[in-house]
BAFI-71501 format. One record per atom (N, C-alpha, C): residue number from 1; residue in three letters; atom name; x, y, z. Coordinates in steps of 0.05 Angstrom, whole numbers, plus 5000, padded with zeros to 4 digits. Example, Ala and Ser with C-alpha at 12.3 -4.5 7.8 and 13.67 -1.06 7.14 Angstrom:
# residues 2
@resi:1 | resn:ALA | name:N | px:5264 | py:4886 | pz:5156 .
@resi:1 | resn:ALA | name:CA | px:5246 | py:4910 | pz:5156 .
@resi:1 | resn:ALA | name:C | px:5264 | py:4934 | pz:5156 .
@resi:2 | resn:SER | name:N | px:5257 | py:4955 | pz:5142 .
@resi:2 | resn:SER | name:CA | px:5273 | py:4979 | pz:5143 .
@resi:2 | resn:SER | name:C | px:5258 | py:5001 | pz:5157 .
//
This chain:
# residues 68
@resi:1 | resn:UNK | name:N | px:5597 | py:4807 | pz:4809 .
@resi:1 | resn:UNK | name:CA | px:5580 | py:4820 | pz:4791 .
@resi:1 | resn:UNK | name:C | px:5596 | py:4830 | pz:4767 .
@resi:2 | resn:UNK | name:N | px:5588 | py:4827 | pz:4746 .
@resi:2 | resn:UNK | name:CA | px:5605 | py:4833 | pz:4721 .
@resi:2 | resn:UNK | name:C | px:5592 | py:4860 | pz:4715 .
@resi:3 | resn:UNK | name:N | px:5612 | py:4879 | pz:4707 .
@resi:3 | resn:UNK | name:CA | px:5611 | py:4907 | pz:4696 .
@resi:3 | resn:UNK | name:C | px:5620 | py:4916 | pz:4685 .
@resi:4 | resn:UNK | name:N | px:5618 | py:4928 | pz:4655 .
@resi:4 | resn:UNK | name:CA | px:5637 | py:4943 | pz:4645 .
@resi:4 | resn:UNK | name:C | px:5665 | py:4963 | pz:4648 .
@resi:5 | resn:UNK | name:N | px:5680 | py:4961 | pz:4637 .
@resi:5 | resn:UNK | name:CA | px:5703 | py:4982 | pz:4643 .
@resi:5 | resn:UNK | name:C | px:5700 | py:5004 | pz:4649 .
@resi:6 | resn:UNK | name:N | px:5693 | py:5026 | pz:4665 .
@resi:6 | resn:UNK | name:CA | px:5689 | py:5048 | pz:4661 .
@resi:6 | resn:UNK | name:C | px:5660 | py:5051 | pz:4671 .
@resi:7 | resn:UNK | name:N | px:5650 | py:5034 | pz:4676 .
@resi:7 | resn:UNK | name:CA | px:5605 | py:5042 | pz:4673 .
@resi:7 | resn:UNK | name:C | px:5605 | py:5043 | pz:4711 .
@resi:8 | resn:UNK | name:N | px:5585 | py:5056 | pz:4712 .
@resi:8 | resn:UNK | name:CA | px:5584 | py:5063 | pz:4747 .
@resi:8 | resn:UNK | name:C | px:5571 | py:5037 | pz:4765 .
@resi:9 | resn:UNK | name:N | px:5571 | py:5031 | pz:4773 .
@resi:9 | resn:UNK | name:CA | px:5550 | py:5008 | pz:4791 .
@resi:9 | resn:UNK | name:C | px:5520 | py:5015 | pz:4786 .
@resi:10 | resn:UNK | name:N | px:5505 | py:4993 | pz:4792 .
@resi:10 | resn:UNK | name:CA | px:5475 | py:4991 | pz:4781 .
@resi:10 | resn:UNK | name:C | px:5470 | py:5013 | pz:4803 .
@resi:11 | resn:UNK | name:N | px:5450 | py:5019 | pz:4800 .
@resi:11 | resn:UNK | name:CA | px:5434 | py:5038 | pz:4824 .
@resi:11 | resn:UNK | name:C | px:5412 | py:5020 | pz:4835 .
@resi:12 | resn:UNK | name:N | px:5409 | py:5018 | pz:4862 .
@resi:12 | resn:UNK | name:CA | px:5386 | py:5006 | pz:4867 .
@resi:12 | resn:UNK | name:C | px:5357 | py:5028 | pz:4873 .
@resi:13 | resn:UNK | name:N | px:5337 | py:5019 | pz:4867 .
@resi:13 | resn:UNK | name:CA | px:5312 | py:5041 | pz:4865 .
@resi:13 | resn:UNK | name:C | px:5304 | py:5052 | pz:4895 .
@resi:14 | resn:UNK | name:N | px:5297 | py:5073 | pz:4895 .
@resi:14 | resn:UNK | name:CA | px:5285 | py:5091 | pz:4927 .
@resi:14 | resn:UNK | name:C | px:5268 | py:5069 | pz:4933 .
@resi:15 | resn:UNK | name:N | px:5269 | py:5061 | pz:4966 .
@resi:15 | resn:UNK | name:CA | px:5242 | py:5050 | pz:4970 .
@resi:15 | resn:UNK | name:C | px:5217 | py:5065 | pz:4970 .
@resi:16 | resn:UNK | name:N | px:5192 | py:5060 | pz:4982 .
@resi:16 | resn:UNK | name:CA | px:5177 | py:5073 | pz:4979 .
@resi:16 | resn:UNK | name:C | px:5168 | py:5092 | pz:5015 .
@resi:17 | resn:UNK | name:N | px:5156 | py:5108 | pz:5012 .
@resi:17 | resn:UNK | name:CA | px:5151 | py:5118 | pz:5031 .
@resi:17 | resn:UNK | name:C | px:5133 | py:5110 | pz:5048 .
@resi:18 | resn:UNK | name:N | px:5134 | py:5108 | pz:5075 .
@resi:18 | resn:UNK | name:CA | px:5099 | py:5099 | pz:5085 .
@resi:18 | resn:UNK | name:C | px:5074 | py:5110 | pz:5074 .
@resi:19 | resn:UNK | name:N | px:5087 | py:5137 | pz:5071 .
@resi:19 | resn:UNK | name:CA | px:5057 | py:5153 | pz:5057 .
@resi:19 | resn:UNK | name:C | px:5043 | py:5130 | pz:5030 .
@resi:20 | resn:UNK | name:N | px:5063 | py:5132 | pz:5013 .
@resi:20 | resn:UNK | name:CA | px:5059 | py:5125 | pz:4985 .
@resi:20 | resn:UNK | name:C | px:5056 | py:5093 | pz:4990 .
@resi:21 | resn:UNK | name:N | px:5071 | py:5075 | pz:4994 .
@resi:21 | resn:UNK | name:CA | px:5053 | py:5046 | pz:5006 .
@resi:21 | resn:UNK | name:C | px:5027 | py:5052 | pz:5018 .
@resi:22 | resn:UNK | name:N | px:5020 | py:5061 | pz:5030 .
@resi:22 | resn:UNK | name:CA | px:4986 | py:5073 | pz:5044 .
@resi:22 | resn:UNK | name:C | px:4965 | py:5066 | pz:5017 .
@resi:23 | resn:UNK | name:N | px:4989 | py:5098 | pz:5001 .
@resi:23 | resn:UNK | name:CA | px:4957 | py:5098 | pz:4984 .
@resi:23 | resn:UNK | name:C | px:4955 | py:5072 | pz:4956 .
@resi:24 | resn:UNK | name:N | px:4980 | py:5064 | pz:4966 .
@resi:24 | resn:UNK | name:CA | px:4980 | py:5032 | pz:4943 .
@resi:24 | resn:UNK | name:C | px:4958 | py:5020 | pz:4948 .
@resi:25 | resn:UNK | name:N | px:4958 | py:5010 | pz:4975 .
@resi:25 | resn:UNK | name:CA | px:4944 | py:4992 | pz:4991 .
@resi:25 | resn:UNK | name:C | px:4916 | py:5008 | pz:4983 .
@resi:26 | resn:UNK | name:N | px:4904 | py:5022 | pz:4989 .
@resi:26 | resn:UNK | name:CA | px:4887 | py:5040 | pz:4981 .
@resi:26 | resn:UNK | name:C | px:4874 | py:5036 | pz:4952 .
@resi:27 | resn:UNK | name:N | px:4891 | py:5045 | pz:4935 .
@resi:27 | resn:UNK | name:CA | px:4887 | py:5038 | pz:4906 .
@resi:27 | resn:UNK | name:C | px:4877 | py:5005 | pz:4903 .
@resi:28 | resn:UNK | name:N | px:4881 | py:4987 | pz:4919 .
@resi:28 | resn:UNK | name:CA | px:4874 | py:4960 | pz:4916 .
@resi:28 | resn:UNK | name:C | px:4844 | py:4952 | pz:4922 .
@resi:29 | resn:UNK | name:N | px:4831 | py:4975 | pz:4938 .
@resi:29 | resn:UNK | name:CA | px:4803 | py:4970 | pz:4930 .
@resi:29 | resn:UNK | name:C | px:4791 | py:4980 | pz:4906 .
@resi:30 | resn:UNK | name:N | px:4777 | py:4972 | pz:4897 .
@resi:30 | resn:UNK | name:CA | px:4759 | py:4977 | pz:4870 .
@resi:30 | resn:UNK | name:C | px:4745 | py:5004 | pz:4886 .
@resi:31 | resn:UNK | name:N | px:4742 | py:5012 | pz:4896 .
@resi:31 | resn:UNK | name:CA | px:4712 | py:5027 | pz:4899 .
@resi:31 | resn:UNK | name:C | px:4731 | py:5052 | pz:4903 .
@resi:32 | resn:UNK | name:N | px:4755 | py:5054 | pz:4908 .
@resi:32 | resn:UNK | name:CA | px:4767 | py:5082 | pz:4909 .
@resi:32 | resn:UNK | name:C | px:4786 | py:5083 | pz:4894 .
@resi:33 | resn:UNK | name:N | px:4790 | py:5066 | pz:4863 .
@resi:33 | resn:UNK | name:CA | px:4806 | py:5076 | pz:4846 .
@resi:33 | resn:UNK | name:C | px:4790 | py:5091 | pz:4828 .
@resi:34 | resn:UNK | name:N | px:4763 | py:5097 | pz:4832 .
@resi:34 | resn:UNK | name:CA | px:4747 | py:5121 | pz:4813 .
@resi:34 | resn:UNK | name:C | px:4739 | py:5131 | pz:4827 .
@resi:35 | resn:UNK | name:N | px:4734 | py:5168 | pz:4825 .
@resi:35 | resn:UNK | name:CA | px:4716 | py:5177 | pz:4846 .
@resi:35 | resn:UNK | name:C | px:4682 | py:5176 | pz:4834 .
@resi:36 | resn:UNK | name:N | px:4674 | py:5158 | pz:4845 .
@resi:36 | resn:UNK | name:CA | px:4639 | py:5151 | pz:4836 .
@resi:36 | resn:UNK | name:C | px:4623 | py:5169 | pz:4864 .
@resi:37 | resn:UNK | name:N | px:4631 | py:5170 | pz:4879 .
@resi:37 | resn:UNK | name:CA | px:4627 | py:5184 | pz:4899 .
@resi:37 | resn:UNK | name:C | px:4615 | py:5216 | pz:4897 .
@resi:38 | resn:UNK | name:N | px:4594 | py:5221 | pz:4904 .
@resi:38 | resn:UNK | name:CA | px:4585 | py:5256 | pz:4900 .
@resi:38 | resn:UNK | name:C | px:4593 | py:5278 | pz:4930 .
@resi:39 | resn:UNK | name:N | px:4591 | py:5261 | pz:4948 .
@resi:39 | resn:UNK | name:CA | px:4594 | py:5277 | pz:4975 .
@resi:39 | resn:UNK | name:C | px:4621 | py:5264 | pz:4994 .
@resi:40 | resn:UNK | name:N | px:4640 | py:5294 | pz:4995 .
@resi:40 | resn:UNK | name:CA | px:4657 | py:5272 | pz:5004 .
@resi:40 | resn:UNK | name:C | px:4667 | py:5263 | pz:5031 .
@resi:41 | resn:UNK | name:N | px:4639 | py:5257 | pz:5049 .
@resi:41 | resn:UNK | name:CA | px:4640 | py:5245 | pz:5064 .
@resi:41 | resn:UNK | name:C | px:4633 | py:5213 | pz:5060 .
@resi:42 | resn:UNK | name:N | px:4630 | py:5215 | pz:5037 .
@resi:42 | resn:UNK | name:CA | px:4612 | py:5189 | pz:5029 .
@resi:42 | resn:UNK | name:C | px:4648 | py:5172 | pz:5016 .
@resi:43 | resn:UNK | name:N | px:4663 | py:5189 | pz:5010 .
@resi:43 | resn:UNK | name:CA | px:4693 | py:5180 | pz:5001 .
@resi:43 | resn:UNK | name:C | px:4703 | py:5179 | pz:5031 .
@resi:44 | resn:UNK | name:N | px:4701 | py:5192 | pz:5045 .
@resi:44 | resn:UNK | name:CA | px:4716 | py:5187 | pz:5067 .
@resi:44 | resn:UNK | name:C | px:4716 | py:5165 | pz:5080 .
@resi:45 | resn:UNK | name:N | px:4680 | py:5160 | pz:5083 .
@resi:45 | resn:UNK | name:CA | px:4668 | py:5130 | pz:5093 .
@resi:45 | resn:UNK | name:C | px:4690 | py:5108 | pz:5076 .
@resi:46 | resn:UNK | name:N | px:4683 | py:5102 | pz:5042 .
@resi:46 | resn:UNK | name:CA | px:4704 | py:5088 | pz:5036 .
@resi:46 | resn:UNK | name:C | px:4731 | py:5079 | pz:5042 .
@resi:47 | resn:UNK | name:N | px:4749 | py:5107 | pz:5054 .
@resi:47 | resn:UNK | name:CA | px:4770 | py:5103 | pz:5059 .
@resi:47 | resn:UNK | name:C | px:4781 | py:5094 | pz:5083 .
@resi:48 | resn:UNK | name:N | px:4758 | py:5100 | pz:5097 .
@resi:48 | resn:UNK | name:CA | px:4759 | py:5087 | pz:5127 .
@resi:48 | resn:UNK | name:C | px:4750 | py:5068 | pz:5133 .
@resi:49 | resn:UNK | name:N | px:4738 | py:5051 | pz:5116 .
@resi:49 | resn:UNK | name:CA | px:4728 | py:5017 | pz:5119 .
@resi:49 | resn:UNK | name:C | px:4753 | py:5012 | pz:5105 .
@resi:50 | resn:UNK | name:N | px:4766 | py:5015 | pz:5087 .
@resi:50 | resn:UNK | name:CA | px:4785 | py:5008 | pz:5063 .
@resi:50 | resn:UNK | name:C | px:4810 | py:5007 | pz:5091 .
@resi:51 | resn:UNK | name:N | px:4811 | py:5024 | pz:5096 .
@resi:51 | resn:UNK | name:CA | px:4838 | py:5022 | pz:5117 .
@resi:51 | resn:UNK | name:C | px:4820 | py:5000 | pz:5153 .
@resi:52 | resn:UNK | name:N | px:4803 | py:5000 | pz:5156 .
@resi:52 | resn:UNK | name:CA | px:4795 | py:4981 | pz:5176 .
@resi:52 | resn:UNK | name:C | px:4795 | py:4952 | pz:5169 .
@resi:53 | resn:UNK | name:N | px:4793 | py:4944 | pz:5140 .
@resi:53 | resn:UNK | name:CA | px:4798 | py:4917 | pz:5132 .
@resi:53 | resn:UNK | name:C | px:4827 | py:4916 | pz:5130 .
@resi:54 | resn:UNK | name:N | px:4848 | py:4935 | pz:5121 .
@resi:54 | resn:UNK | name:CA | px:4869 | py:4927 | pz:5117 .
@resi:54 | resn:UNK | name:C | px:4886 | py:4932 | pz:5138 .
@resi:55 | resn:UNK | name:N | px:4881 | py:4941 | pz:5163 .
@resi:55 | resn:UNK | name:CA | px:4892 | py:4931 | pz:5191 .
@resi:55 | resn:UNK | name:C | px:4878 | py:4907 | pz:5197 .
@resi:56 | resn:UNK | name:N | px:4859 | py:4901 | pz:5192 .
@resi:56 | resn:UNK | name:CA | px:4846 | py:4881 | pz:5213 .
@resi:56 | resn:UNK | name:C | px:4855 | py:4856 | pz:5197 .
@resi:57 | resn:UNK | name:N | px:4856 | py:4854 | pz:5168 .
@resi:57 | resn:UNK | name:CA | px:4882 | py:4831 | pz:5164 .
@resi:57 | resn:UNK | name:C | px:4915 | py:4834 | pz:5168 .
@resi:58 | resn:UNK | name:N | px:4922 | py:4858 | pz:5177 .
@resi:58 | resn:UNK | name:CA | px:4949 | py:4858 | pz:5191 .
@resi:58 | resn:UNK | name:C | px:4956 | py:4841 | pz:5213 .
@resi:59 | resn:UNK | name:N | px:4931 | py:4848 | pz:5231 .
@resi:59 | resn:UNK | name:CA | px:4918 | py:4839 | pz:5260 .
@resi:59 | resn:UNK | name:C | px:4929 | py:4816 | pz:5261 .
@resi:60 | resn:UNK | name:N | px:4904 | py:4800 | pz:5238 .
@resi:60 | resn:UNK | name:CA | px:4903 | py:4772 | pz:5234 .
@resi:60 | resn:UNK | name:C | px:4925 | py:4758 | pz:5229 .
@resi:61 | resn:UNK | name:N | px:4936 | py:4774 | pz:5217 .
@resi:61 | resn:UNK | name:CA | px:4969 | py:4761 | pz:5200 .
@resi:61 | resn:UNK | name:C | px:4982 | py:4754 | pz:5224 .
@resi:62 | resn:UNK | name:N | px:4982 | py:4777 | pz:5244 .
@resi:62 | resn:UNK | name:CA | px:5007 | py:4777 | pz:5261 .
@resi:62 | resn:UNK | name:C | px:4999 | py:4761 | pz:5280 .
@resi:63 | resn:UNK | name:N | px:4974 | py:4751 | pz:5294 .
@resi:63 | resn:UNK | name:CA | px:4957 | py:4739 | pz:5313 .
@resi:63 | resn:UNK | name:C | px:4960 | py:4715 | pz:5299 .
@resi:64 | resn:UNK | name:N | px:4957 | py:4702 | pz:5276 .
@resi:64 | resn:UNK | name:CA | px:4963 | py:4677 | pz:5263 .
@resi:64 | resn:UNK | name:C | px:4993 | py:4658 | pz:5268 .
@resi:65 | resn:UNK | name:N | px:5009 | py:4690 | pz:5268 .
@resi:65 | resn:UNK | name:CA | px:5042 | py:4679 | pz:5274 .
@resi:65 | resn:UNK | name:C | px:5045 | py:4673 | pz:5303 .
@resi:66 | resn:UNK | name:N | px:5029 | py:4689 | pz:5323 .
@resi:66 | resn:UNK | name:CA | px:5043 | py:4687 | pz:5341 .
@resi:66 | resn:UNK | name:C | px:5023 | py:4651 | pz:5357 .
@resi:67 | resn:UNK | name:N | px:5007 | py:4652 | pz:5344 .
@resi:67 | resn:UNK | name:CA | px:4997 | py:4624 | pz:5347 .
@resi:67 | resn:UNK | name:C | px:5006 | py:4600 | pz:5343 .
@resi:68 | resn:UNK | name:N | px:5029 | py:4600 | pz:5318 .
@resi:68 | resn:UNK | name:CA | px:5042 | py:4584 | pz:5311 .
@resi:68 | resn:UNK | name:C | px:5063 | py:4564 | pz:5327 .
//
């Protein structure tokens, strides 16, 4: 790796946290990157189908491999 005389090594970036990957994954549905929502059990419902589709293609993912 080429570096200047004197300059410190690159830094590589923090990964991310489980928390914060969560609410990425989260942010990828449309329906909970605005709150359109009035009652917030009616947000909660969203977030709990939003996280039941995105295990249940985990599921799939990993049930796909081990079929292989």
């Amino acid at each position: 790796m080429n570096t200047f005389a004197g300059s410190a090594p690159a830094q590589t970036a923090r990964r991310a946290t489980p928390a914060e990957r969560t609410f990425a994954w989260l942010m990828n549905s449309r329906r909970l990157t605005r709150d359109y929502e009035t009652l917030p059990a009616t947000s909660e419902a969203m977030i709990q189908g939003s996280m039941i589709t995105r295990m249940g293609r985990r599921l799939a993912r990993a049930r796909a491999a081990d079929q292989r």
